[in-house]
C-alpha positions in Angstrom: 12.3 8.9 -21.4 15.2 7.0 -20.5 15.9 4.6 -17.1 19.4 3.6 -15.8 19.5 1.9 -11.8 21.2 -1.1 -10.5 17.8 -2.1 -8.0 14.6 0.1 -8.0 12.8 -0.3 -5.0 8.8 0.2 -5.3 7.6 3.4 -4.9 4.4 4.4 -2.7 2.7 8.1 -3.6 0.1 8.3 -1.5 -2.6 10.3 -4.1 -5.9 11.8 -2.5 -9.5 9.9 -3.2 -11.2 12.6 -5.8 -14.0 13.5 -4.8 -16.8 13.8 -7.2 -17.1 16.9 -9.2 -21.0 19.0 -10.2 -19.5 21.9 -11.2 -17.3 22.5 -14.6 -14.2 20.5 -16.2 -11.6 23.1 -15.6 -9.3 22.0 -18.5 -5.8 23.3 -18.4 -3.7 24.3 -21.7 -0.6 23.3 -19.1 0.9 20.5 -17.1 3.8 19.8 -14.2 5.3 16.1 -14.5 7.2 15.7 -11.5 9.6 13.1 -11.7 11.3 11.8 -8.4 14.1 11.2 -7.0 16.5 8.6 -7.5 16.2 7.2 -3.9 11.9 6.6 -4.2 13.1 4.9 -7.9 10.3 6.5 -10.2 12.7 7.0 -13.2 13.1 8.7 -16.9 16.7 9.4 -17.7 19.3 9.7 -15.3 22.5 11.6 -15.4 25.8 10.8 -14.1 25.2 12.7 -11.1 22.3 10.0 -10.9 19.7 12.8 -11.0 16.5 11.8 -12.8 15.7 14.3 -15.2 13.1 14.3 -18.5 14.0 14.0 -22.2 13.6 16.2 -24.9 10.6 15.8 -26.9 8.6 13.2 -23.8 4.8 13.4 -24.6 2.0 12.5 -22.4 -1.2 11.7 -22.8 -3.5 13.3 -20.2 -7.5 12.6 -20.0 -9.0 15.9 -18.3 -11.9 14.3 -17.4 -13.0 12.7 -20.5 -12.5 9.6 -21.9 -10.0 10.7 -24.7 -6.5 12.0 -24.2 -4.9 15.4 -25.3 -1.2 15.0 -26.2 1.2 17.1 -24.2 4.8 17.6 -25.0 7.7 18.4 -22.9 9.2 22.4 -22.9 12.6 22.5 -24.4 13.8 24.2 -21.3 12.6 21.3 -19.2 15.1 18.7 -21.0 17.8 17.4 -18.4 15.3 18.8 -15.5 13.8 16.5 -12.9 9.9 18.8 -12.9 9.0 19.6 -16.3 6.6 21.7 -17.6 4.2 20.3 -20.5 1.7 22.0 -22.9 -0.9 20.9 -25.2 0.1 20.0 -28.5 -3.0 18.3 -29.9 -6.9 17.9 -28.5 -8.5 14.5 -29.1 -11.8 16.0 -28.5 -14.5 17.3 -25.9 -15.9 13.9 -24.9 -16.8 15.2 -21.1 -19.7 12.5 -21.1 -18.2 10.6 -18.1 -16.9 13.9 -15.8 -19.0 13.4 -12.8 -17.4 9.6 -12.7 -13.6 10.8 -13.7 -13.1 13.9 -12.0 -9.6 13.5 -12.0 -6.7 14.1 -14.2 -5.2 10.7 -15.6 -1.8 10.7 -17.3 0.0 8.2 -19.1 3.2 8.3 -20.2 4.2 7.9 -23.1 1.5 9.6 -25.1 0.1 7.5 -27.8 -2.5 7.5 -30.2 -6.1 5.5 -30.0 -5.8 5.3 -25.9 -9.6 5.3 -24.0 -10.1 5.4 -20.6 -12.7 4.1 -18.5 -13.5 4.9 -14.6 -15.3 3.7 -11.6 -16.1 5.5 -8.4 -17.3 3.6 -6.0 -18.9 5.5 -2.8 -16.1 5.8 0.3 -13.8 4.0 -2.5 -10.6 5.3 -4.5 -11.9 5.7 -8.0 -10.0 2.7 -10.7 -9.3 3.4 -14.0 -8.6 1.6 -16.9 -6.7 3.0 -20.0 -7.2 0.5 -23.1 -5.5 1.2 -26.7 -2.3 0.8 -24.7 0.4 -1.4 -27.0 4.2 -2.5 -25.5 6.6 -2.5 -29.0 8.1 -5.8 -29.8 11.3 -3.7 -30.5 13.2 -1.5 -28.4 15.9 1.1 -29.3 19.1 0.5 -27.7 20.7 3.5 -25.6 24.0 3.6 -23.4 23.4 2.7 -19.9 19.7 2.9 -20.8 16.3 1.7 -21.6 14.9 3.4 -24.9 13.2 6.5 -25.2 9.4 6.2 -24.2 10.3 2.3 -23.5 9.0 2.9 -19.9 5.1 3.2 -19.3 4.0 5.1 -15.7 0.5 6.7 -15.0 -0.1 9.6 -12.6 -3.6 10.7 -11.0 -4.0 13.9 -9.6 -6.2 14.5 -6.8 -9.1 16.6 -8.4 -9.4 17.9 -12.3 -7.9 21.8 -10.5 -4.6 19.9 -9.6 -2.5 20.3 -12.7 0.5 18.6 -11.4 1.6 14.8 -12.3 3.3 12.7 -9.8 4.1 9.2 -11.8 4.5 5.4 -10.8 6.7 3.0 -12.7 4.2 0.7 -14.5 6.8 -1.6 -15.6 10.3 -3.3 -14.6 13.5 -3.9 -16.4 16.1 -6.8 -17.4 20.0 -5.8 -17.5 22.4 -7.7 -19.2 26.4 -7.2 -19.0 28.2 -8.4 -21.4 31.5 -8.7 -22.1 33.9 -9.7 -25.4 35.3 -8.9 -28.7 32.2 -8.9 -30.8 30.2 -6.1 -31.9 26.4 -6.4 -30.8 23.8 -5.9 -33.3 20.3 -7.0 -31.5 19.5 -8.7 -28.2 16.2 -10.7 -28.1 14.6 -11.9 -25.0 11.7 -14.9 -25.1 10.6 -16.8 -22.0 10.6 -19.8 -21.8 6.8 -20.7 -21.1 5.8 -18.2 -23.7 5.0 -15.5 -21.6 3.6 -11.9 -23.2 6.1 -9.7 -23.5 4.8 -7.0 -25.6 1.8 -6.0 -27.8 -1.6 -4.8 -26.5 -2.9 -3.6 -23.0 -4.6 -2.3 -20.6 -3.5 0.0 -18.1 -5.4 0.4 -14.7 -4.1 3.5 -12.3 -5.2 4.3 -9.0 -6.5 7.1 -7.1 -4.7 6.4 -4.3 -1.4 5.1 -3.2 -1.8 1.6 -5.0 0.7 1.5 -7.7 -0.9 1.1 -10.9 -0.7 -2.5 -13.1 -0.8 -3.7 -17.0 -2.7 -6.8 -18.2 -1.5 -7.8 -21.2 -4.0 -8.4 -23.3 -2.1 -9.4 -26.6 -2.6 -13.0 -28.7 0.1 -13.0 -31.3 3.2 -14.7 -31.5 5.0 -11.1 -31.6 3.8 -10.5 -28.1 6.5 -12.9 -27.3 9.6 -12.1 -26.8 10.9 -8.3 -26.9 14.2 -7.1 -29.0 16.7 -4.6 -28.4 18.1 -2.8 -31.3 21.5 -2.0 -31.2 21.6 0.0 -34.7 24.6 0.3 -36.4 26.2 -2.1 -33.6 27.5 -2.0 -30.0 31.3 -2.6 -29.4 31.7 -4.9 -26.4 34.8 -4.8 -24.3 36.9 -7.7 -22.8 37.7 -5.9 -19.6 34.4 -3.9 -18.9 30.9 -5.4 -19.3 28.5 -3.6 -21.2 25.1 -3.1 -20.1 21.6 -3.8 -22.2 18.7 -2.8 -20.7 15.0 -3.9 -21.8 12.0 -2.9 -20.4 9.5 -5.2 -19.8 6.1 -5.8 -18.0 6.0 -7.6 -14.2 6.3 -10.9 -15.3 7.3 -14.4 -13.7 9.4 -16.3 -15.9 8.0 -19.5 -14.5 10.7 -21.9 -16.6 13.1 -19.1 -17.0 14.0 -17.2 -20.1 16.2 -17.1 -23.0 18.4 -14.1 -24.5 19.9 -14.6 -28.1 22.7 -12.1 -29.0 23.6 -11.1 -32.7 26.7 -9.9 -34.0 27.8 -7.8 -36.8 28.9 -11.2 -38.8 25.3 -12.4 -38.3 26.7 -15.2 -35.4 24.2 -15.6 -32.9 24.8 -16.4 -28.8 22.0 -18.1 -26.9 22.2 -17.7 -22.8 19.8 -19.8 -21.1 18.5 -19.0 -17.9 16.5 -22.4 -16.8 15.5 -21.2 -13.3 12.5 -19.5 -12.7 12.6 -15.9 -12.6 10.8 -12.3 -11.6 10.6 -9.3 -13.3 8.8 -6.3 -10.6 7.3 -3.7 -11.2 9.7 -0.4 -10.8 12.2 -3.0 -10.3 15.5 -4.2 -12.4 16.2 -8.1 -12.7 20.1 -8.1 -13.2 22.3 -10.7 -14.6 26.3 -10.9 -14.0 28.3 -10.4 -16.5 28.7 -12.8 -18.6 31.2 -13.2 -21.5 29.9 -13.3 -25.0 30.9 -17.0 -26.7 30.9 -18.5 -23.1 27.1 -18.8 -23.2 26.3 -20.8 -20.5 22.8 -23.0 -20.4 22.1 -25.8 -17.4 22.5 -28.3 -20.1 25.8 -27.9 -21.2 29.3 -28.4 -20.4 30.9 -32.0 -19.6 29.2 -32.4 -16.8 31.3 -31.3 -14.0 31.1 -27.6 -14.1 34.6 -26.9 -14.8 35.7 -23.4 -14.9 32.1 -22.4 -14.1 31.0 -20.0 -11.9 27.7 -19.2 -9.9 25.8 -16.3 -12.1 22.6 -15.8 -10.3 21.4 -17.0 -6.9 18.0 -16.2 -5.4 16.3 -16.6 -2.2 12.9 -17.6 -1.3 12.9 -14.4 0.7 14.6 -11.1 0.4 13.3 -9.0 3.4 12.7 -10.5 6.9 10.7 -9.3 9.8 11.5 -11.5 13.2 11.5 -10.9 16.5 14.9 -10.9 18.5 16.3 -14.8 20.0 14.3 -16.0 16.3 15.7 -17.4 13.3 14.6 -18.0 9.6 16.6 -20.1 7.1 17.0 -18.5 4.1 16.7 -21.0 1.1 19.1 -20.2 -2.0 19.0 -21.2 -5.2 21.8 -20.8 -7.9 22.4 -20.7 -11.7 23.9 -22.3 -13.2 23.2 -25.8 -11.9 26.3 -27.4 -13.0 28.8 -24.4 -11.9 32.0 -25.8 -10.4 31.9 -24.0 -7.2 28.6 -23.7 -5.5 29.6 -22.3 -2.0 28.5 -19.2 -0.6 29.8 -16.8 1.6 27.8 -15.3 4.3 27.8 -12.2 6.2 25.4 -9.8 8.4 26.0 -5.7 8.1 25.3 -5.7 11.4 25.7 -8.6 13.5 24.7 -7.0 16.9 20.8 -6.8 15.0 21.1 -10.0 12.9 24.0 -12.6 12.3 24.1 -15.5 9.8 26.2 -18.6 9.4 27.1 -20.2 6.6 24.4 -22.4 6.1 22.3 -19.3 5.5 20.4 -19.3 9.4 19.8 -16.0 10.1 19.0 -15.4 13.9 17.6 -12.3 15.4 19.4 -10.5 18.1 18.2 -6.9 18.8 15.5 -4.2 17.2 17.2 -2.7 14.1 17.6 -3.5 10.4 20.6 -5.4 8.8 21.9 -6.6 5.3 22.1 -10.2 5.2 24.4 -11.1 1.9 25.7 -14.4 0.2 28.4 -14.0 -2.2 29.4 -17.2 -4.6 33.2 -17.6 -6.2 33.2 -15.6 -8.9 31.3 -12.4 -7.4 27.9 -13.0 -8.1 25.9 -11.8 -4.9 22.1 -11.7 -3.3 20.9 -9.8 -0.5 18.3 -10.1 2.0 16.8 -7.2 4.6 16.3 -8.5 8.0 14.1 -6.1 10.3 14.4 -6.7 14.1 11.2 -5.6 15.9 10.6 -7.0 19.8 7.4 -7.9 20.8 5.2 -5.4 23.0 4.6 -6.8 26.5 1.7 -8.4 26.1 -1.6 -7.6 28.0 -3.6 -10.8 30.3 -7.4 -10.5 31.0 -7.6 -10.0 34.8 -10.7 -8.4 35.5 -14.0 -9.5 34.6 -16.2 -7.3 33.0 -19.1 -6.2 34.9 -21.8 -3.7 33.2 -24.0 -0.7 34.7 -26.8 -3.6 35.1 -24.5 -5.8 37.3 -24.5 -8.6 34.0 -21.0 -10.4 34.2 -19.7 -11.1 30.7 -16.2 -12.5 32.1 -12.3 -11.3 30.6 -11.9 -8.8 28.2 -9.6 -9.8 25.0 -6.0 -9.3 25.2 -4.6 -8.2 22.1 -0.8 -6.6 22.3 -0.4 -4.6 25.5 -4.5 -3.8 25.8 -7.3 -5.9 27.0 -10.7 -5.1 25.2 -14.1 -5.4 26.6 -16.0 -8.3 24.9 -19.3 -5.7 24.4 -19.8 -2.2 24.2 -20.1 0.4 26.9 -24.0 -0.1 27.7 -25.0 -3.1 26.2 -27.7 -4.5 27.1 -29.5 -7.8 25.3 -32.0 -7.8 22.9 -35.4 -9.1 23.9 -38.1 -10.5 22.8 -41.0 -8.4 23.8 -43.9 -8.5 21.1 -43.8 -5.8 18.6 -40.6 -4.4 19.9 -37.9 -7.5 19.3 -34.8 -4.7 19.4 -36.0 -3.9 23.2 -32.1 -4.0 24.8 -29.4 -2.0 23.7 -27.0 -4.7 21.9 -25.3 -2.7 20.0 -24.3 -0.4 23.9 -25.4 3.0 24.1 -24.4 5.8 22.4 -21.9 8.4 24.3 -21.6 12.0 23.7 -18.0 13.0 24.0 -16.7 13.7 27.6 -20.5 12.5 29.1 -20.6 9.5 31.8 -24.4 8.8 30.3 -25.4 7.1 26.9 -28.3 7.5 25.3 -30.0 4.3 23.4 -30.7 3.5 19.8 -33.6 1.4 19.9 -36.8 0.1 18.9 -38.0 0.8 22.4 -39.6 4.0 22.9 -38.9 3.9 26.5 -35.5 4.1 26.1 -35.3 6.8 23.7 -33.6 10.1 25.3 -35.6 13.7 25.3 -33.9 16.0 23.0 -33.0 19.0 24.7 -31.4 21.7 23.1 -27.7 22.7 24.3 -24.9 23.5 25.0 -25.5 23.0 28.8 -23.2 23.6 32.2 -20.4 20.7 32.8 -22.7 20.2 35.7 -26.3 19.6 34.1 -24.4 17.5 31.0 -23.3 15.2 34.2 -26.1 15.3 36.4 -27.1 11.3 36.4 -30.8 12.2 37.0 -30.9 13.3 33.4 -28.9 10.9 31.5 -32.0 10.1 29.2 -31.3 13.4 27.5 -29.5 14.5 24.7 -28.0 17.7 23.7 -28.4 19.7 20.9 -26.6 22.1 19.6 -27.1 23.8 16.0 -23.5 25.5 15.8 -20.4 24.3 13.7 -18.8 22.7 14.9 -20.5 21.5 18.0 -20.3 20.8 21.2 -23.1 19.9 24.3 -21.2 21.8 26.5 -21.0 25.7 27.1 -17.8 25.8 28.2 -15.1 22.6 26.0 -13.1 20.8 28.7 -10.7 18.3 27.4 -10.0 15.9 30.6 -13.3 15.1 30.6 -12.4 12.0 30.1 -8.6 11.5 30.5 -7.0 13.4 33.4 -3.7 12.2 32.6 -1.2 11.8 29.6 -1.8 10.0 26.4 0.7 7.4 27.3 -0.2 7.4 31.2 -4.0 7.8 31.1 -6.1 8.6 34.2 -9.6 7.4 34.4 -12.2 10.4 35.7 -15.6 10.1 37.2 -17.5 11.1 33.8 -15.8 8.1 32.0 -18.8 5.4 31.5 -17.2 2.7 31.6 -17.6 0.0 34.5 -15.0 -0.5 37.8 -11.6 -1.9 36.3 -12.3 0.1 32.5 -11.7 2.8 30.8 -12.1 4.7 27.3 -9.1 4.0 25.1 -6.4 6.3 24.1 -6.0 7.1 20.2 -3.3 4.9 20.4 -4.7 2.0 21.6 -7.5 2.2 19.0 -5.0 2.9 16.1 -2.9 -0.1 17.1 -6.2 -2.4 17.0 -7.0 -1.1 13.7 -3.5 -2.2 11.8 -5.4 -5.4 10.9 -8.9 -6.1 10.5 -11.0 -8.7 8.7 -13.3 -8.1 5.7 -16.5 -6.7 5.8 -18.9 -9.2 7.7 -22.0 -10.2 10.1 -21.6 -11.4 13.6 -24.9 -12.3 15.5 -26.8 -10.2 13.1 -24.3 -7.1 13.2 -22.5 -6.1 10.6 -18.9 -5.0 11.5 -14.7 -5.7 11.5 -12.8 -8.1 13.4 -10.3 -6.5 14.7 -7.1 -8.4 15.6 -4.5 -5.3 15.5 -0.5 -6.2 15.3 -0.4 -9.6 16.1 -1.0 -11.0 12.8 2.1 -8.9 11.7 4.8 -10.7 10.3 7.0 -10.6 13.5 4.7 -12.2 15.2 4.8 -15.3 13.5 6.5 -17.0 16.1 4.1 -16.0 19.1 2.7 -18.9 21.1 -0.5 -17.6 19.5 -0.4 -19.0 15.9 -2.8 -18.9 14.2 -5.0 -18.8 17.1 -4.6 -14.7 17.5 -7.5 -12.9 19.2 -9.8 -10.9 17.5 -12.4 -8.0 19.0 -15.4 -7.6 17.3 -16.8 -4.0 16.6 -20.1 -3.5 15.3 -21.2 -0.6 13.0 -23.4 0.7 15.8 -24.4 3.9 13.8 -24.6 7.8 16.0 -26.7 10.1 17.1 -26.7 13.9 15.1 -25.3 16.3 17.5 -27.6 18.9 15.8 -30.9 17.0 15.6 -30.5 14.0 18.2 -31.7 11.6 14.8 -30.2 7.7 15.8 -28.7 6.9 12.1 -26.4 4.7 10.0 -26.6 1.5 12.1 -24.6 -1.6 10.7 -23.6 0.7 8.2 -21.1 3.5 9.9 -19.3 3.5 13.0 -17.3 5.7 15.3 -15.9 4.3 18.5 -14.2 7.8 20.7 -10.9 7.9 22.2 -10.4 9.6 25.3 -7.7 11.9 22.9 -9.1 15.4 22.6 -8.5 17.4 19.0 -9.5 20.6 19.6 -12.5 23.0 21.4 -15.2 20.7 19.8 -13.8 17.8 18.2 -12.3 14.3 19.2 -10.4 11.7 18.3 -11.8 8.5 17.2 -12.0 5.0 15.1 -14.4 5.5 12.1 -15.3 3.1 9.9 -17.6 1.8 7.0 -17.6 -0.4 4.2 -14.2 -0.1 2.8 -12.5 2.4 5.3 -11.2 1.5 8.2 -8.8 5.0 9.5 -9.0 7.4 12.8 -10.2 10.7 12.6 -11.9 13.7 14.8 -15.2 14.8 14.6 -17.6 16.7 16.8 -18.0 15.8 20.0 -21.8 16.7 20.4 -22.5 13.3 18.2 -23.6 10.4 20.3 -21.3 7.5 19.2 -20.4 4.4 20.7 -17.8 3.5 23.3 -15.4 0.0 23.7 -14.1 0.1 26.6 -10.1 -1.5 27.7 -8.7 -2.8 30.3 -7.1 -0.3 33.5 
């Protein structure tokens, strides 16, 4: 498998959470390995069309639920295609011992021999795994415009042990020299400077999910070094045209910089020095200029005054941008070499009606929209930064205090963004202290069935428990405030506590331009959120943690975004606090899963028996639809 790009941008496959298997390993004889496109940068060999394509003779090595890997080898009629079909060559064996915990196919390419793998699934969590016996060579084959045949590691998980095809993420990034001169180039060896480990053993860990995967290297040797290229019988450089050598290599931060020594036919060797610290990303290449062979350049040399030395490599402290429009970010360069004659850049903006620049590198917002910002030194050498223009939201202010169906005033709601959030659940009501019965209240709120104006408790109080009464029922009984202290049943899938589904129940108007009805339970001034307004609180949320006893998120939604930054807030940014208040069964009426699940409704219908909502647990925080016959609880905003 070969690579060739100038930049690879990361690339994000979202891969389905498996899901445990009980029944049989279906293992497959056969494999897909889809390789993408050039544009999402997950690469093998590229033509000059800039199609990514597979080699001939690519082997993977794929665990099918076990712990050891069969080797699977490309068809010949998949060669220069960018899907290719693979089939089993060789079985390591029938170790199935850990199926129910890997119930997914895990690939690696390229195949190898001694790899184990090792998995964890973790309840409501993407499985991990680990593939050990994993070794980087110390030497890599040179090939034109290239890295070396099954020089570039990636890892693919499938979403269940029946899906037989391989979608794969870049494991590891890339240096690219160009080089120009008379001399003919026999090896290229590449050593950091702070020792860093280059090659030799380790361990793999891939994701079932859209996290990309990572290597630790695990290696101890002085091999492990330094990586060198092999240019066989010799590479003829050119004066005119640089020639590019490309090494792969594994995310690494050259902390003191690196070092890249160049032999020739006649055995003469050429050491470039790069002093400044560098990064080599995953899925990423780290390019040098051109540089012309015999002119190595280190910070250390020359007479002192640069002469006839140009800038080779800047940086910047950042290379994408998020601000909002009328703010500005200096971006900080940094060149190499140190002692090049000329170190003035050149400025510019793709789009200056988004984002200008001047030439002290001050890049100002002006409008929503995304623009290049680029310095270019004498000499060519050139760095780039992204600059994405978002304007703020109008932002909400607590105006009305918040009153609850017992008359209690527990002052503003919480403005976050555009929305003002209650500070308690619909229905709360303290805890007391009443002898045996210290949860008397309802302090977690009540618990609403979809579309109903009347909760229904989840208590240690008896009193306060509703009658289960078995449904669906008329609009008008579900509503009838004399009954509110029941709950209705129904035993159908899915479910609903109404005979006839009505989905303005609680929203007579549009999602953007909601209407508050008479069945919504919230207080004068409130209303049940859209699915909007909940999905824009969830884009940021704390860890897992206890609040007065509850166990919950802080919720502080977009305002802890990037281009918010510069928001009068700060670091002060408000946060709402949702506690896992558990449900009620919409077939049985059973109170369950308090400070443990949650689902908060949105006034968004889905379909005849389901609704939208915020669900969350443990490790999960996303918005689905579920039955609206559960009793779950309601956080009510602002009107």
């Amino acid at each position: 498998m070969k690579k060739i790009t100038l930049f690879l941008a990361l690339a994000a496959i979202t891969v389905a959470a498996c899901q445990k298997s009980e029944t049989a390993i279906p293992v497959s004889e056969q494999f897909t390995a889809t390789v993408e496109s050039f544009e999402s940068q997950t690469k093998t060999s590229m033509t000059q069309e800039k199609y990514v394509v597979w080699s001939q003779n690519d082997r993977l090595a794929i665990f099918q639920g076990s712990t050891l890997a069969d080797e699977f080898k490309v068809s010949d009629a998949s060669a220069g295609k960018a899907n290719g079909t693979f089939t089993k060559v060789t079985t390591a064996g029938d170790d199935f011992s850990a199926g129910t915990e890997i119930p997914c196919n895990v690939a690696l390419y390229p195949y190898a021999t001694g790899l184990t793998l090792t998995g964890a699934m973790l309840e409501y969590e993407a499985p991990v795994y680990e593939v050990e016996g994993v070794v980087l060579p110390s030497e890599q084959t040179y090939v034109a415009g290239s890295f070396a045949n099954g020089a570039f590691l990636m890892a693919a998980v499938t979403d269940d042990l029946s899906d037989h095809n391989l979608k794969f993420k870049n494991i590891l990034g890339a240096l690219k020299l160009q080089l120009k001169g008379t001399q003919t180039v026999k090896s290229i060896t590449v050593k950091g400077r702070n020792n860093e480990k280059l090659s030799g053993a380790a361990t793999v860990t891939a994701y079932a999910s859209n996290l990309a995967p990572a290597i630790t290297m695990t290696a101890t040797d002085e091999a492990s070094k330094s990586v060198t290229l092999d240019c066989g019988d010799g590479v003829q450089l050119s004066e005119s045209t640089a020639t590019d050598f490309i090494i792969a290599l594994p995310p690494v931060l050259f902390s003191q910089g690196f070092t890249v020594t160049v032999t020739d036919s006649d055995e003469q060797t050429y050491e470039i020095t790069a002093k400044v610290a560098n990064t080599v990303l995953r899925s990423s290449v780290l390019t040098m200029p051109a540089i012309i062979l015999g002119d190595e350049i280190t910070e250390d040399e020359g007479d002192g005054d640069g002469s006839g030395i140009n800038v080779m490599i800047i940086t910047f402290d950042k290379t994408s941008l998020t601000l909002a429009p009328s703010t500005s970010y200096s971006i900080i360069p940094d060149v190499f070499p140190a002692i090049a004659d000329d170190k003035t850049l050149t400025w510019s903006s793709s789009y200056p009606s988004i984002a200008t620049v001047d030439q002290s590198g001050v890049v100002t917002a002006v409008s929503d929209g995304t623009a290049t910002i680029t310095a270019v030194a004498v000499g060519g050498a050139s760095k780039s930064c992204t600059v994405k223009v978002v304007s703020l939201p109008n932002l909400a202010t607590a105006t009305a205090d918040y009153v609850d169906e017992y008359g209690v005033n527990h002052g503003k709601g919480i403005a976050i963004g555009s929305t003002v959030w209650a500070p308690v659940n619909c229905g709360y009501k303290a805890a007391t202290i009443d002898g045996a019965k210290p949860d008397k209240g309802f302090p977690y709120g009540k618990l609403y069935q979809w579309g109903r104006k009347y909760g229904q408790g989840y208590s240690a109080d008896s009193d306060s428990e509703p009658m289960i009464w078995p449904g669906p029922v008329t609009y008008e009984i579900g509503q009838n405030k004399s009954i509110d202290v029941y709950f209705y049943t129904s035993e159908s899938d899915p479910s609903d506590w109404i005979d006839i589904p009505d989905d303005s129940m609680w929203n007579s108007g549009t999602e953007d331009a909601p209407v508050k009805t008479a069945n919504d339970p919230c207080p004068s001034g409130w209303r049940v959120p859209t699915y909007s307004e909940l999905n824009v609180l969830i884009t940021d949320h704390s860890d897992w943690t206890t609040n007065d006893g509850q166990r919950g998120y802080y919720y502080s939604g977009v305002l802890t975004t990037t281009v918010y930054d510069t928001h009068p807030l700060g670091e002060d940014k408000p946060q709402v606090f949702l506690p896992a208040a558990g449900y009620r069964n919409g077939r049985s009426g059973s109170a369950m899963h308090r400070d443990s699940e949650a689902f908060y409704w949105s006034s968004r219908p889905s379909d005849n028996n389901t609704s939208h909502l915020l669900f969350f647990i443990e490790s999960i925080v996303d918005m689905r639809n579920y039955s609206r016959g559960d009793g779950y609880p309601v956080r009510c905003v602002q009107e």
